[in-house]
N, C-alpha and C positions, 0 to 999 in steps of 0.2 A: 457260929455255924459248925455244924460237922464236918470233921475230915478224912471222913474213912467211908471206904467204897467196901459193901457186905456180897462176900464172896459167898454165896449161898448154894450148896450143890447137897445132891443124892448122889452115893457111890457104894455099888457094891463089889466090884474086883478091881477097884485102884485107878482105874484108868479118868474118871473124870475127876475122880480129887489132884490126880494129877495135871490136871486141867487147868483145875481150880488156883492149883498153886502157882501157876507160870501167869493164869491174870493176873493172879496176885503182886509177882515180882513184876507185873509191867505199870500193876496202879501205883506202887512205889517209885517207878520212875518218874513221875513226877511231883517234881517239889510240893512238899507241904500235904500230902497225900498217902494214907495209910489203907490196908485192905485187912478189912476183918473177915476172917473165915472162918464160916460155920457150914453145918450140916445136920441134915434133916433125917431120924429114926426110921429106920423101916418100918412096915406094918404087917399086917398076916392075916388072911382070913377068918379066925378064930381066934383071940386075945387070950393067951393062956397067963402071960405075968406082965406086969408094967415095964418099961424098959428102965434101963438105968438114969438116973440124972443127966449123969455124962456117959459117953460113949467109953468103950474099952481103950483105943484107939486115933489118931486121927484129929480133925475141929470138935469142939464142941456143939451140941444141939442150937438150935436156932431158937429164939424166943418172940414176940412181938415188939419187945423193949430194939431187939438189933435193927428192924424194920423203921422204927421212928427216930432208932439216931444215926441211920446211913448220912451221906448223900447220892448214892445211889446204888446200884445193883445189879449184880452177875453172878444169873441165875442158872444153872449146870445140872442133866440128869443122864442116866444111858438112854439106848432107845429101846423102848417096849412096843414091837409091834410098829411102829413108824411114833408114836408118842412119849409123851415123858413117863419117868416111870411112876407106879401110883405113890411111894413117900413122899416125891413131892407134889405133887398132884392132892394129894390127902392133907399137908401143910398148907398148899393154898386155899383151898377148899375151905381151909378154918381163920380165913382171914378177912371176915366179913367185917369187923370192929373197924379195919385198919383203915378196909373200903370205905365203910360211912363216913370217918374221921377225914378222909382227903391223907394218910399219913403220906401215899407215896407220891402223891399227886403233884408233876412237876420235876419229878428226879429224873434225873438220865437212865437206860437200863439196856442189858444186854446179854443174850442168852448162851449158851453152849451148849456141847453134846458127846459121846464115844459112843459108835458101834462097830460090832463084828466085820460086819463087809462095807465096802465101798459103798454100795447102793442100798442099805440099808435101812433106810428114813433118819438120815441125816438132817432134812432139809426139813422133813414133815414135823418130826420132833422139835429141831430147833423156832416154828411156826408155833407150835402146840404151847409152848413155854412164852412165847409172844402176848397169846390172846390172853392170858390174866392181867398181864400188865398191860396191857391196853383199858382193861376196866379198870384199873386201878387210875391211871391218868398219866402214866409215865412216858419218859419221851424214850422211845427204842433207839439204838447205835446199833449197825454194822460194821464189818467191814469193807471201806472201797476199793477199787482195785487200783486205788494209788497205792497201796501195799504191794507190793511189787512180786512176793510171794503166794496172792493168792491168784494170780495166772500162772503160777510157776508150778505150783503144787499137783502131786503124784498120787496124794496121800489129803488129806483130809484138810476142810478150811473151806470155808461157804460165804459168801456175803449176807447169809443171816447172823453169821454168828463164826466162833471155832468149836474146833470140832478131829476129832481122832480117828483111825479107822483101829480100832487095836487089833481085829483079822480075828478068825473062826475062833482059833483058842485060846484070844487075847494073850499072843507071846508079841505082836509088835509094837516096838518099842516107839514111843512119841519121835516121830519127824523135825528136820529140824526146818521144815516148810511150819509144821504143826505149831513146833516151839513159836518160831516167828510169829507167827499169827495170833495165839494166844497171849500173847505179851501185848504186843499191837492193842490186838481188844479192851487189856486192859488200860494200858495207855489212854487210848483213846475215850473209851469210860469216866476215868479221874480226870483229866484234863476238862470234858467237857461240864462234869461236877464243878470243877475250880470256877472254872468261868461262869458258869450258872450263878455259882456264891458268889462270884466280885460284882458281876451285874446287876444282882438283889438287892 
């Protein structure tokens, strides 16, 4: 069985791969549990060159192969608009093989987010990244509010998911409400993979 939870995110000014990386260090907190992270190319209305293999920067791109050898998935964009933003949006979109195949069908999953303001479409975004994985077959995780920080928080952290306020000109720096909660998340993500796998 697989033992790595695929940290999947779009980032374009730092703040959700920063995200990304603190599920990361919480899916490592449980034994026996690794988190691979990737990330997903931008797109552009006009295709002027191919992108590179690999990014300049950062995780590497995402492929279909990281999808089938998860055990599960935390899936992270900014917010456009209240929704995800279109790279990943456009990587889903092309994951019809994965669908017919059943690949994720069964896995644990779990969303995130960064935007500007507080009220942002934190919630509606963190939703938007939902609904794919729900056709896919995956079982969704939030967080409960036995997290002790997510009644506490000033700053960013949703029971759909985590989540960042980085403010108008994304100079604020991750909370340590945020930290918490994004760990949690991932925590809580690997754990319930583990158990999935020893119950199979």
């Amino acid at each position: 069985m697989s033992h790595s939870i695929l940290v999947l995110y779009y980032s374009r000014s730092g703040h959700t791969a920063q995200l990304a990386r603190l599920i990361a260090r919480g899916v490592e907190e449980i034994p026996g549990m690794q988190a691979r992270l990737r990330q997903v190319p931008p797109v552009a209305p006009v295709t002027q060159t191919a992108q590179p293999p690999e990014p300049d920067d950062g995780a590497p791109y995402a492929t279909g192969e990281d999808l089938l050898d998860c055990a599960g998935l935390a899936l992270g964009s900014p917010t456009r608009f209240g929704n995800m933003a279109a790279p990943l949006k456009y990587f889903l979109d092309a994951t019809g093989a994965e669908w017919a195949s059943g690949t994720l069908v069964g896995k644990p999953a779990a969303v995130f987010t960064s935007t500007g303001t507080m009220h942002g479409g934190q919630e509606s975004t963190l939703l938007s990244m939902a609904l794919p994985l729900l056709h896919h077959g995956m079982l969704l995780l939030g967080l409960p509010y036995t997290e002790p920080a997510l009644s506490s928080t000033l700053t960013g952290g949703t029971p759909y998911g985590a989540s960042h306020v980085a403010g108008p000109a994304g100079d604020n720096a991750i909370s340590e409400h945020e930290r918490e909660l994004a760990r949690a998340l991932g925590r809580r993500l690997a754990d319930t993979a583990r158990k999935l796998a020893l119950g199979a």
